[in-house]
N, C-alpha and C positions, 0 to 999 in steps of 0.2 A: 491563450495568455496565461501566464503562471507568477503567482503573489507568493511573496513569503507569508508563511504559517507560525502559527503561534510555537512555542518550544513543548517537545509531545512530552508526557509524565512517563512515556518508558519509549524505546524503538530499540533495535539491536537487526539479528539476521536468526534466521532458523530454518533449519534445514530439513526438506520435504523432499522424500523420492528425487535428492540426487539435486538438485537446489538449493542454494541459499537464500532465501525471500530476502529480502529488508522488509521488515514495519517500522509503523510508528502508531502507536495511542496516544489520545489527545480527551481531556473532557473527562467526564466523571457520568454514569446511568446507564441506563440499558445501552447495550451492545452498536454497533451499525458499522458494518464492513462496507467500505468504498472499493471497487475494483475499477480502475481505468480500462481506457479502450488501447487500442492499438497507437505506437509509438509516444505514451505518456507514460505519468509519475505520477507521483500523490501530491507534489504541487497542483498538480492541475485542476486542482477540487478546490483554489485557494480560499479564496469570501465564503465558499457554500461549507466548505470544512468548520472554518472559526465557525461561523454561526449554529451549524449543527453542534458543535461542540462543548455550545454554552447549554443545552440539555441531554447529549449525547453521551458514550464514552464510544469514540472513532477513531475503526482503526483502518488507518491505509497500507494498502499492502504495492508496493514495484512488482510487478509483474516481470517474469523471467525475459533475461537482458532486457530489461528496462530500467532506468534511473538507478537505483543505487544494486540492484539484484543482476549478478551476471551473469552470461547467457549460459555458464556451466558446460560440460560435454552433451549434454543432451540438446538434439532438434529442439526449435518451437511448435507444438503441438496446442492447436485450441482444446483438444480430447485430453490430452494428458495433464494442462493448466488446471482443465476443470475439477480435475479428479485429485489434483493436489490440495 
């Protein structure tokens, strides 16, 4: 099930080894990178996102051809995600 999220204080795309990620930051304090699993988005952290948010600074990142990141020229590789 996927909730809308509060509005993130920066998101955009950046580009790693031949991808465009989408993120998005949310919250203010130490760091905490959310990676989804297989066929999700960073909605999909909806209720656990805000609330981590309220002492986090969270950032989600779409994972390659996922949600706003497309799948680029390059295969989906678990080995190469990681290494990005």
């Amino acid at each position: 099930m996927q909730t809308s999220l509060p509005k993130p204080t920066k998101s955009g795309h950046a580009a790693v080894n031949g991808v465009n990620y989408y993120y998005a930051v949310y919250g203010t304090g130490e760091p905490l990178l959310l990676l989804h699993g297989g066929l999700g988005q960073i909605e999909m952290f909806g209720p656990n996102l805000t609330k981590l948010a309220q002492s986090r600074q969270v950032i989600g990142v779409d994972l390659q051809g996922h949600g706003r990141t497309p799948l680029g020229d390059r295969e989906i590789s678990l080995v190469d995600m990681g290494n990005d």
